[in-house]
DOVEXMAR-521403 format. One record per atom (N, C-alpha, C): residue in one letter; x, y, z. Coordinates in steps of 0.05 Angstrom, whole numbers, padded with zeros to 5 digits, always signed. Example, Ala and Ser with C-alpha at 12.3 -4.5 7.8 and 13.67 -1.06 7.14 Angstrom:
<pts>
A+00264-00114+00156A+00246-00090+00156A+00264-00066+00156S+00257-00045+00142S+00273-00021+00143S+00258+00001+00157
</pts>
This chain:
<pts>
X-02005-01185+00536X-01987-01166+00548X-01996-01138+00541X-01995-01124+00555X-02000-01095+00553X-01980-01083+00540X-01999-01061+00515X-01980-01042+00501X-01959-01036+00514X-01969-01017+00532X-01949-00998+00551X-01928-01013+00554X-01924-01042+00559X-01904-01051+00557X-01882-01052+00531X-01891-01052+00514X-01876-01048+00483X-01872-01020+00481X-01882-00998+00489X-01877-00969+00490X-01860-00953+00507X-01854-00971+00530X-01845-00954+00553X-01807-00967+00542X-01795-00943+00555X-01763-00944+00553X-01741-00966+00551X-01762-00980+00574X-01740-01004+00574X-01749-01028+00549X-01781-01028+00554X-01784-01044+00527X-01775-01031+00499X-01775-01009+00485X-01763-00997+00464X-01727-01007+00463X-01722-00999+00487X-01685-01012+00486X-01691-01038+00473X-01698-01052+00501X-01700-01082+00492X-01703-01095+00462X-01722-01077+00450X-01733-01085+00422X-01705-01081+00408X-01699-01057+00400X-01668-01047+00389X-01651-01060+00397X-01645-01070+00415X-01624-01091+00422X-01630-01122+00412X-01657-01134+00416X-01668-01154+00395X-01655-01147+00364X-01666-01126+00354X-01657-01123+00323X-01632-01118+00316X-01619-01115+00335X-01588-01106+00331X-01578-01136+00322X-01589-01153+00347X-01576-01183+00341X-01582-01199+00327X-01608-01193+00315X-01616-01202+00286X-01600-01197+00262X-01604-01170+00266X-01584-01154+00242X-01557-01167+00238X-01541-01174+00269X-01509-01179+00265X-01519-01219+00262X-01540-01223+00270X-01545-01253+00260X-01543-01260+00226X-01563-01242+00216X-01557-01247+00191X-01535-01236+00172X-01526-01216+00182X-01498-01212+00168X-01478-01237+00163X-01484-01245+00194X-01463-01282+00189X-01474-01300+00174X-01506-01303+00174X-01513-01322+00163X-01517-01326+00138X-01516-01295+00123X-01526-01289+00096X-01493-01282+00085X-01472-01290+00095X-01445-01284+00087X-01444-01248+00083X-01453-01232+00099X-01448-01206+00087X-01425-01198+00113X-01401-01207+00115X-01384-01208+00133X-01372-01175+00117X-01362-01182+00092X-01344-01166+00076X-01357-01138+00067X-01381-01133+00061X-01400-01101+00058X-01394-01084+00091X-01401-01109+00103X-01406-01093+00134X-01371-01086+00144X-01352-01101+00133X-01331-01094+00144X-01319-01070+00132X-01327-01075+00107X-01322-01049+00084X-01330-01018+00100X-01353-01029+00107X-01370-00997+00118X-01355-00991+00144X-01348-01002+00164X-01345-01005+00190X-01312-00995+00189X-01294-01004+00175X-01266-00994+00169X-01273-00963+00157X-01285-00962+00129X-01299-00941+00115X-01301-00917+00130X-01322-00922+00149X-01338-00899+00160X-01315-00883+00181X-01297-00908+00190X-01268-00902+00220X-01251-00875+00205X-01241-00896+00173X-01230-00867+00157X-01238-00841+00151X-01265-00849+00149X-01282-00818+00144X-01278-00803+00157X-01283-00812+00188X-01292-00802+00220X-01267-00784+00220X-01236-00799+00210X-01217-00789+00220X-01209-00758+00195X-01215-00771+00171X-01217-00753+00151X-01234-00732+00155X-01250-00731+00168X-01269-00709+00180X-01267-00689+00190X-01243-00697+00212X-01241-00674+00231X-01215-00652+00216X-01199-00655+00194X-01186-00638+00182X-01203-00629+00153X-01220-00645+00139X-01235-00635+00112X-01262-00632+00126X-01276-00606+00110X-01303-00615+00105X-01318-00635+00092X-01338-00654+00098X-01348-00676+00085X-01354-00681+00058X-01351-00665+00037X-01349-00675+00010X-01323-00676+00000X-01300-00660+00016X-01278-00664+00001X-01263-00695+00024X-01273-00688+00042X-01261-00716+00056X-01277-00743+00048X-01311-00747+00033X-01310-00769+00020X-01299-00765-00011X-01282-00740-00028X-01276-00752-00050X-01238-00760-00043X-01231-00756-00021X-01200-00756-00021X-01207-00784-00012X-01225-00801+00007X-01236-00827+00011X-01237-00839-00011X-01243-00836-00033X-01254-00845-00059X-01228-00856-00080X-01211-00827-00065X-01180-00834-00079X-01171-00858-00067X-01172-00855-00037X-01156-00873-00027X-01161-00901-00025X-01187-00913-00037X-01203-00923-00043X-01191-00943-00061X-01184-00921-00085X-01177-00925-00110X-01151-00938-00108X-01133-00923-00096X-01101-00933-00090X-01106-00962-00082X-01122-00967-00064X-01126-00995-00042X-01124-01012-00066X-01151-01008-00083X-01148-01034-00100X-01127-01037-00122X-01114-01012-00126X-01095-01015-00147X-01073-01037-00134X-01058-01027-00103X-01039-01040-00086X-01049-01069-00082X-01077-01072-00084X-01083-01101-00077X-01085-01120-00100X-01087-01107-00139X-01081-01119-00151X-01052-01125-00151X-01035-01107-00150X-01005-01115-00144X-00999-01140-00131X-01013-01128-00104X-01005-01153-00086X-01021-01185-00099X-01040-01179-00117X-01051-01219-00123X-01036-01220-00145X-01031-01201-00159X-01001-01209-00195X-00984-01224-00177X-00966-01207-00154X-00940-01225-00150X-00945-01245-00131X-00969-01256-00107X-00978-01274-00102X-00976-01285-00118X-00994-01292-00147X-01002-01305-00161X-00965-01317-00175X-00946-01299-00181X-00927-01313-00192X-00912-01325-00167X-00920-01314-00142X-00888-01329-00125X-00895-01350-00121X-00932-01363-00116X-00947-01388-00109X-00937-01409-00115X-00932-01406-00145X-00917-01433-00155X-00890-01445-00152X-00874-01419-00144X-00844-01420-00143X-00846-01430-00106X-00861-01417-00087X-00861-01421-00062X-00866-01454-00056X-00891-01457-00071X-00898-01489-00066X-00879-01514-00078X-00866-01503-00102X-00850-01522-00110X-00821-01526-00096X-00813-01507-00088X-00792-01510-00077X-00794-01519-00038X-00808-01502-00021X-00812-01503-00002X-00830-01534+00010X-00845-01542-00004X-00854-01567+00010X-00828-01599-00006X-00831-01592-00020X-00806-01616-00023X-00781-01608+00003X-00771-01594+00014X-00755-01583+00029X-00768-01595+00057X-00787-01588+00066X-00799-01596+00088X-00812-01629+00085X-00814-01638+00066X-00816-01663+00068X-00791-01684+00069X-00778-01675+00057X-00750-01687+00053X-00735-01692+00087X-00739-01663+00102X-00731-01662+00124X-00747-01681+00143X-00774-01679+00147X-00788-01700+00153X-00781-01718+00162X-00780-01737+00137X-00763-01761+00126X-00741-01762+00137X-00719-01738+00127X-00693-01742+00142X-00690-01743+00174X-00718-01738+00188X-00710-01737+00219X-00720-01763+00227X-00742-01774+00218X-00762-01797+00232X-00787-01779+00229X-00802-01763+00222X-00821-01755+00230X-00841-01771+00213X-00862-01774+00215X-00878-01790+00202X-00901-01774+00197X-00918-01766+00163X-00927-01751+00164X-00963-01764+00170X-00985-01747+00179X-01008-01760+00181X-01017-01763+00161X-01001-01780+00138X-01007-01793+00112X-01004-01814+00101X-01009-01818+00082X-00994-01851+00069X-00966-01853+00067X-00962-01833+00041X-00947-01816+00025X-00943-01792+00029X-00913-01787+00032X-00900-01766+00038X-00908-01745-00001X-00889-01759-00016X-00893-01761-00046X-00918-01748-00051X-00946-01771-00049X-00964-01760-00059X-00976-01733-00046X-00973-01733-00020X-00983-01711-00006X-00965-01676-00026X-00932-01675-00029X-00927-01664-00039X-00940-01656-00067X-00950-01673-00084X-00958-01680-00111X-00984-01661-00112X-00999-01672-00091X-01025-01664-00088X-01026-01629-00076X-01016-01621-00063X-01013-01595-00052X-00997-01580-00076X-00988-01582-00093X-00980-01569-00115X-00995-01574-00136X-00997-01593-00141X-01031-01591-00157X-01047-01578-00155X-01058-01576-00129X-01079-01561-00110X-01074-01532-00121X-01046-01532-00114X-01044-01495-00114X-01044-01490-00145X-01037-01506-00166X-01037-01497-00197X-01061-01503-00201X-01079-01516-00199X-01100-01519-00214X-01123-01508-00208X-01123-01502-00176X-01147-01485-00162X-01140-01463-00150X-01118-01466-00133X-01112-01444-00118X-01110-01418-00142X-01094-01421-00153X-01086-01399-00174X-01110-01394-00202X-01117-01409-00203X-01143-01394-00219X-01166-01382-00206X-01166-01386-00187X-01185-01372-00168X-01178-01350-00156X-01153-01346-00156X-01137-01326-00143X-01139-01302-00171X-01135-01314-00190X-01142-01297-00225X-01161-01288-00220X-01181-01309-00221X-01214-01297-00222X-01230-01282-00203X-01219-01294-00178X-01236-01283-00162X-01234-01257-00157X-01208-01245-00160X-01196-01219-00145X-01208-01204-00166X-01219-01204-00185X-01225-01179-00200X-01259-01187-00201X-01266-01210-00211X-01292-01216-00213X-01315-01224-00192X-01312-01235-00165X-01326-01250-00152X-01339-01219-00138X-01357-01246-00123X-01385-01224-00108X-01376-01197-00094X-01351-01217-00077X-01340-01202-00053X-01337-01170-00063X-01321-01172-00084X-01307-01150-00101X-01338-01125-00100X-01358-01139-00108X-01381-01120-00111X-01388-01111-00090X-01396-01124-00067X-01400-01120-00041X-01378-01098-00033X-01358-01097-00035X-01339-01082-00023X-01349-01047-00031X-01354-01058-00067X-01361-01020-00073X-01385-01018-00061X-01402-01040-00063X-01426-01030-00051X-01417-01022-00018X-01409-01026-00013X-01403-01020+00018X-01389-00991+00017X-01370-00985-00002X-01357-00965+00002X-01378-00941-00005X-01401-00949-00029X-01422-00917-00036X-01446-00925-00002X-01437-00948+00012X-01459-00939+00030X-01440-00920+00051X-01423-00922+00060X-01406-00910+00078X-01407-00881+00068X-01403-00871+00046X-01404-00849+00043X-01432-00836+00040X-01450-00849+00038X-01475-00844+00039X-01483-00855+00071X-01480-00860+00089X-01480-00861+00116X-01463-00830+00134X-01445-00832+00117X-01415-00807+00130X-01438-00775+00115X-01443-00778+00098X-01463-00753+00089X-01488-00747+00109X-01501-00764+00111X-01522-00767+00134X-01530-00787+00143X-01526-00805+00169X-01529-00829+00173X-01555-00823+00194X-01577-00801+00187X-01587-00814+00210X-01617-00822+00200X-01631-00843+00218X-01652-00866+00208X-01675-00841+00199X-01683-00825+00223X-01711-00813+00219X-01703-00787+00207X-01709-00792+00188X-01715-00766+00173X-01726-00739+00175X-01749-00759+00186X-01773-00740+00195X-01780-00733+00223X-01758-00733+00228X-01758-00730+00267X-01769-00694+00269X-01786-00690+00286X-01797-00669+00290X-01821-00657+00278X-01825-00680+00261X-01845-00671+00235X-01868-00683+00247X-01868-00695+00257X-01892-00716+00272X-01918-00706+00290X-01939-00705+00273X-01959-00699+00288X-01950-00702+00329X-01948-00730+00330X-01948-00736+00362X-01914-00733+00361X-01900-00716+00386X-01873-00712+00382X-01852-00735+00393X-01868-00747+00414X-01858-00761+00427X-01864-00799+00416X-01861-00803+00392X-01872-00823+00376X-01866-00846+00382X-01874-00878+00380X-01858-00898+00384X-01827-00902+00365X-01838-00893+00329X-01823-00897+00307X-01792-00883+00321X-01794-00850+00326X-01778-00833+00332X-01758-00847+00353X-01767-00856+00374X-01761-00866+00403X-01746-00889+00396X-01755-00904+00378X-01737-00931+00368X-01721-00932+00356X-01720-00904+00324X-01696-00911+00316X-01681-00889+00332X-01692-00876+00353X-01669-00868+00367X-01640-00888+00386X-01662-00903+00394X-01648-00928+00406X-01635-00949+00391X-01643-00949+00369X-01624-00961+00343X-01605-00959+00336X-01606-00928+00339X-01578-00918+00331X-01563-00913+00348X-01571-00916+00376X-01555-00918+00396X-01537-00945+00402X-01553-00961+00398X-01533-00989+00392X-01522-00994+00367X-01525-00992+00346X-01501-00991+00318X-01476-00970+00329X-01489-00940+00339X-01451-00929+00357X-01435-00937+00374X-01454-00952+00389X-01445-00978+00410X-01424-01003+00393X-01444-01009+00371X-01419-01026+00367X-01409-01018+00351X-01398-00995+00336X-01384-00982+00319X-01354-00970+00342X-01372-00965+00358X-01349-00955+00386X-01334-00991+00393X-01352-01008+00391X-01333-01030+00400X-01315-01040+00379X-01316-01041+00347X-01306-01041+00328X-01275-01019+00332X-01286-00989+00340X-01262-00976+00335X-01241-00987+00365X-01252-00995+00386X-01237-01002+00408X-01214-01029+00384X-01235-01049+00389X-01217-01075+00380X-01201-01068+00356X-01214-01062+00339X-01199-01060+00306X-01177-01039+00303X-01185-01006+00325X-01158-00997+00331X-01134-01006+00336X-01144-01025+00355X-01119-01035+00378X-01102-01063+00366X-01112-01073+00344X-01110-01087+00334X-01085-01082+00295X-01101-01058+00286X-01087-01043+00265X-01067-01037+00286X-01056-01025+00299X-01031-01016+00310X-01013-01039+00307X-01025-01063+00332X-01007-01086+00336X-00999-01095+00307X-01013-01095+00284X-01005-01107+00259X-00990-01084+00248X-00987-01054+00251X-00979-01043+00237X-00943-01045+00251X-00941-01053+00276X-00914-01051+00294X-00901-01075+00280X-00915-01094+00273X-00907-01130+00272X-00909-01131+00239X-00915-01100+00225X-00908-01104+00188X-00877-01084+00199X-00883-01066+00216X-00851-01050+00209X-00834-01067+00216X-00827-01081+00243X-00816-01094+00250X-00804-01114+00235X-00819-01121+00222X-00815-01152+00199X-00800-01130+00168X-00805-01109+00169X-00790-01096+00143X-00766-01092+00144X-00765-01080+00164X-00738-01078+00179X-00721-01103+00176X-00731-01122+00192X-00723-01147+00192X-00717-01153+00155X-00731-01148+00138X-00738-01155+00106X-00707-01135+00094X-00701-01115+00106X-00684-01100+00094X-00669-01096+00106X-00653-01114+00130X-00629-01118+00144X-00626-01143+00125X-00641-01162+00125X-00623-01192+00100X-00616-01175+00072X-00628-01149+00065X-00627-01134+00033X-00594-01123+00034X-00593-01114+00064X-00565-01096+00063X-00535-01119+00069X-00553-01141+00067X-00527-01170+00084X-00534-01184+00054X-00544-01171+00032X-00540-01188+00011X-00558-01218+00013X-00577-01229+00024X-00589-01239+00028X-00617-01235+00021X-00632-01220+00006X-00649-01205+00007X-00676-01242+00012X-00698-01236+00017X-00725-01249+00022X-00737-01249-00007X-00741-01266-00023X-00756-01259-00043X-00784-01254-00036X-00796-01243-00049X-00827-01230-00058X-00832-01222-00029X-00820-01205-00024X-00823-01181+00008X-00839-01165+00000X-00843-01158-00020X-00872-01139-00019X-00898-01158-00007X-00902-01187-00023X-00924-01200-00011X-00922-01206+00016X-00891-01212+00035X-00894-01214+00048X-00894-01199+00072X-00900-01163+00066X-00899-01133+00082X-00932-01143+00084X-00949-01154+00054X-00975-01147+00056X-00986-01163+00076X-00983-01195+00067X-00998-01220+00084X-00984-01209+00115X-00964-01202+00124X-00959-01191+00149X-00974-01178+00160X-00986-01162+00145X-01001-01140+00158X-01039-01145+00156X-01038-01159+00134X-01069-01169+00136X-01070-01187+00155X-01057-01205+00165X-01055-01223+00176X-01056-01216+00212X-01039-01200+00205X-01034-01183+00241X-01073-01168+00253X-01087-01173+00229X-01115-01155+00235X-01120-01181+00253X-01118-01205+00249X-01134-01234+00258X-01120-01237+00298X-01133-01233+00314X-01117-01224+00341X-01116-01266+00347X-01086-01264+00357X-01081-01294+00364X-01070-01313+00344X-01087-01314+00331X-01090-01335+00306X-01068-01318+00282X-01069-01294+00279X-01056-01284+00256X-01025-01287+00253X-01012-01287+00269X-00979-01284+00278X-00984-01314+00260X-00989-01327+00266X-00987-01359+00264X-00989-01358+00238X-01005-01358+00222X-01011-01349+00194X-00982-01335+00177X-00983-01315+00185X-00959-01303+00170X-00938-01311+00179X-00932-01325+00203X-00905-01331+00211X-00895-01361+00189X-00921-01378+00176X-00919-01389+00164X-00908-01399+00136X-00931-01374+00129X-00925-01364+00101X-00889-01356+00101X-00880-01338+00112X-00853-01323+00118X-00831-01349+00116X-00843-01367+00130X-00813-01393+00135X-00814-01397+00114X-00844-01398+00092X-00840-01430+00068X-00828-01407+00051X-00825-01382+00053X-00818-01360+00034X-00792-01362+00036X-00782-01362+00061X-00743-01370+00071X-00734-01398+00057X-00754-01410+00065X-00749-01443+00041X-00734-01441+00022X-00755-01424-00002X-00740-01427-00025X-00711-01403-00030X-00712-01398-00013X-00679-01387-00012X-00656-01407-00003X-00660-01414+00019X-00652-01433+00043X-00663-01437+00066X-00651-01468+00079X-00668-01475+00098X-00661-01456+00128X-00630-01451+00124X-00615-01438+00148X-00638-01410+00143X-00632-01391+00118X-00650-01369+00127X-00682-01373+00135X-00694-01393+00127X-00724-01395+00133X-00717-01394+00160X-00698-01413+00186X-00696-01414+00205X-00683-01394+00220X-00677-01369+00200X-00662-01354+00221X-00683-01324+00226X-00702-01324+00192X-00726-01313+00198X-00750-01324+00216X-00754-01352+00220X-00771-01364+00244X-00760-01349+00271X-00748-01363+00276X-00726-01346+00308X-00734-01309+00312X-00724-01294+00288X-00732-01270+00293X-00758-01262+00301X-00773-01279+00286X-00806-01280+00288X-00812-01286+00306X-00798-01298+00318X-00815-01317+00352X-00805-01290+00372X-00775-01283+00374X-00763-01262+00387X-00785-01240+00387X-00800-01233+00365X-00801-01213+00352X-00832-01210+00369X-00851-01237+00372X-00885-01237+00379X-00872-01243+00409X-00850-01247+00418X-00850-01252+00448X-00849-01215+00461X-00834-01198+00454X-00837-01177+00448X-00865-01164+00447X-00872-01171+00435X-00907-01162+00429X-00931-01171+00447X-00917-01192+00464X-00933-01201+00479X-00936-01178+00498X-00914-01163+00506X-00921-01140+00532X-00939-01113+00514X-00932-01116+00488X-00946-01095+00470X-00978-01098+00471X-00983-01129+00467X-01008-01132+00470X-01029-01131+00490X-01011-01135+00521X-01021-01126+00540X-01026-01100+00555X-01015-01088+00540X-01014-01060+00550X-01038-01044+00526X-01047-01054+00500X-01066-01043+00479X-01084-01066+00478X-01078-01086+00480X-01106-01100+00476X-01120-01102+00509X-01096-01109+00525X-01105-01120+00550X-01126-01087+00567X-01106-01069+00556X-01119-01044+00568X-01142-01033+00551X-01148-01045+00526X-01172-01030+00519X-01209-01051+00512X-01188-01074+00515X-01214-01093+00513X-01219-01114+00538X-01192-01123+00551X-01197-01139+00575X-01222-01168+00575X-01207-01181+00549X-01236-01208+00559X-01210-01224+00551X-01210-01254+00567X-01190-01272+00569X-01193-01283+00534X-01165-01294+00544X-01158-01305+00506X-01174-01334+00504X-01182-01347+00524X-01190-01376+00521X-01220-01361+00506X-01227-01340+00511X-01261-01322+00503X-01256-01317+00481X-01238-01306+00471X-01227-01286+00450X-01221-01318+00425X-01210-01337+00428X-01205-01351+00414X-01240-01371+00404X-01255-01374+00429X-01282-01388+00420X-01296-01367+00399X-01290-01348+00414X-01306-01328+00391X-01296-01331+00355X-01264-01328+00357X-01260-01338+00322X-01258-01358+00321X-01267-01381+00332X-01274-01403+00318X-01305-01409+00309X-01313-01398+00331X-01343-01397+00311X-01351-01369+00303X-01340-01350+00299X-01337-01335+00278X-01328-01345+00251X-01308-01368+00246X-01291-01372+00229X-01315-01392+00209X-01333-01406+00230X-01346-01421+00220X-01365-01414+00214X-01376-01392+00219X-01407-01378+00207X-01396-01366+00187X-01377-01351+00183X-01363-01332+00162X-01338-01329+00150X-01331-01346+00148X-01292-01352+00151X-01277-01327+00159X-01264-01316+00144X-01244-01296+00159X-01251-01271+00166X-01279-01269+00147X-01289-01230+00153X-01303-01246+00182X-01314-01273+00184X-01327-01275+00210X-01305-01276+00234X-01282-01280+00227X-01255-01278+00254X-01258-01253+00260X-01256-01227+00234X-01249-01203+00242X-01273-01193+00261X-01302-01204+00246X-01321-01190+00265X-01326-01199+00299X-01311-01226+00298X-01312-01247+00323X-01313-01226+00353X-01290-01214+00349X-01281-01206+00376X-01295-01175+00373X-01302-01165+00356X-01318-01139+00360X-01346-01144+00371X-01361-01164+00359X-01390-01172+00371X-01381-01181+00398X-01363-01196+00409X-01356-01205+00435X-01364-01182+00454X-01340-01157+00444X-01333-01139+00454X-01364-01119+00457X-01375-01115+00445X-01400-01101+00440X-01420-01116+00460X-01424-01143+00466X-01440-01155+00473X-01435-01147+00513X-01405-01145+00508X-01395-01140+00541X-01404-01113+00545X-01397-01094+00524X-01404-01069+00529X-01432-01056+00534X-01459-01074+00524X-01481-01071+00524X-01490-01077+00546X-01489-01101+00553X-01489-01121+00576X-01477-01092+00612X-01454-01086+00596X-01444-01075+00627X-01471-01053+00634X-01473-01037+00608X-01499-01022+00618X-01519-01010+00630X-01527-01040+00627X-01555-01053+00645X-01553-01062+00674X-01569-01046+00691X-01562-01050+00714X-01585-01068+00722X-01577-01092+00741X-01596-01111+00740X-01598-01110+00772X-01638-01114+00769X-01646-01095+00804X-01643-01128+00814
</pts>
């Protein structure tokens, strides 16, 4: 094949678009779901921190806020970590009992041992891992490392250095990581589309549910451990489809150990509450990303399976990026 073919415009794209999907290949395959999500959230705050600070005081007020995150997120695994035990012991005997009391038959032997075993589960692994991991494991490192690359990207993110310096001006090197960096804004732009539109819907569906959390506070009923459950609400609301489901979960077995009437009168609100959201979602997700949900759901499942949950969050942004690249190209 002829050079000129590897030199000329469309081959240069082409190449950059090869490496792009390498790059987002091995991010899944090498588990670096959580650095890249770090940087990609990271860089959105900067962007926005930007336009009112100059760039060193908007990455050290970043640095603060940084700082706050993990303080609020140790909070949030201390009282995880104490409600875990109180939630599982009380809440699955409750739902098995009921079970039993209707005819339901569980896809088990034992109703008993299945209880036995899921509280086990959560004392003997869930919760020491929940100790250890949150302060010690990889992820935790990855994250700072992600956070000194973002601000070292937000200072100067761009590839060639040496652009202009170049004996020949018009270079292949120059020309490529021009086009490089044209697709990382590409999908940085599809990141801020989905993950915008997405923080909103979770941020409407944590107020909504607080509200909801401090109407039972003022009726004397209060929700125990509502701080964890303002947080998992809202981390949960990032996951588009799948997430409601998640926290609507967690929320009932949390009503459990109060009672079974309030777990069911917080279910109901909750259902009221995403039927509602359904016109919300069409009007911010439907109007800013437009790909069907049967698409949107294959994508986090094998997102989920290359990368578990940082691979859900990245699911529907590579989707979205892939449409957006794709529209582009005009095909003769």
């Amino acid at each position: 094949m002829h050079m000129s073919t590897f030199t000329s415009t469309t081959g240069i794209r082409r190449a950059s678009f090869v490496l792009t999907l390498a790059v987002l290949l091995g991010i899944f395959y090498f588990h670096l779901g959580t650095p890249f999500i770090t940087i990609l959230f990271g860089y959105l705050t900067l962007l926005y921190l930007g336009k009112a600070l100059p760039k060193a005081p908007a990455i050290v007020l970043f640095s603060l806020l940084f700082l706050v995150l993990v303080y609020l997120f140790g909070l949030f695994v201390s009282e995880a970590v104490n409600a875990l035990p109180d939630i599982t012991d009380t809440s699955i005997p409750i739902m098995v009992r009921y079970a039993n009391k209707y005819g339901i038959t569980p896809p088990f032997t034992d109703a008993e041992t299945l209880k036995g075993f899921l509280i086990n589960k959560t004392r003997t692994e869930v919760l020491p891992a929940l100790k250890v991991a949150s302060i010690f494991t990889k992820e935790f490192v990855y994250i700072i490392i992600g956070v000194v690359a973002t601000c070292a990207i937000f200072s100067n993110g761009t590839i060639d250095l040496g652009r202009g310096t170049y004996p020949i001006k018009n270079n292949l090197y120059s020309a490529f990581t021009a086009e490089l960096a044209l697709r990382f804004r590409n999908f940085f732009q599809s990141f801020h589309t989905v993950m915008g539109a997405q923080v909103i819907i979770s941020a409407v569906n944590t107020f909504f549910t607080g509200a909801f959390l401090g109407c039972l506070w003022l009726f004397g009923s209060p929700l125990p451990y509502s701080f964890v459950v303002v947080v998992i609400t809202f981390l949960c609301g990032l996951l588009p489809i799948v997430g409601n489901l998640m926290s609507n979960t967690v929320i009932f077995s949390i009503g459990l150990t109060k009672s079974p009437e309030l777990a069911v009168a917080a279910l109901i609100y909750l259902i009221v509450l995403h039927k509602f959201e359904y016109f919300l979602n069409s009007k911010i997700i439907g109007g800013r990303i437009k790909n069907p949900m049967w698409l949107t759901l294959l994508a986090l499942l094998v997102g989920e399976r290359l990368a578990g949950i940082p691979g859900m969050i990245l699911a529907p942004v590579v989707l979205n990026y892939l449409k957006l690249e794709g529209s582009q190209v005009e095909v003769s």
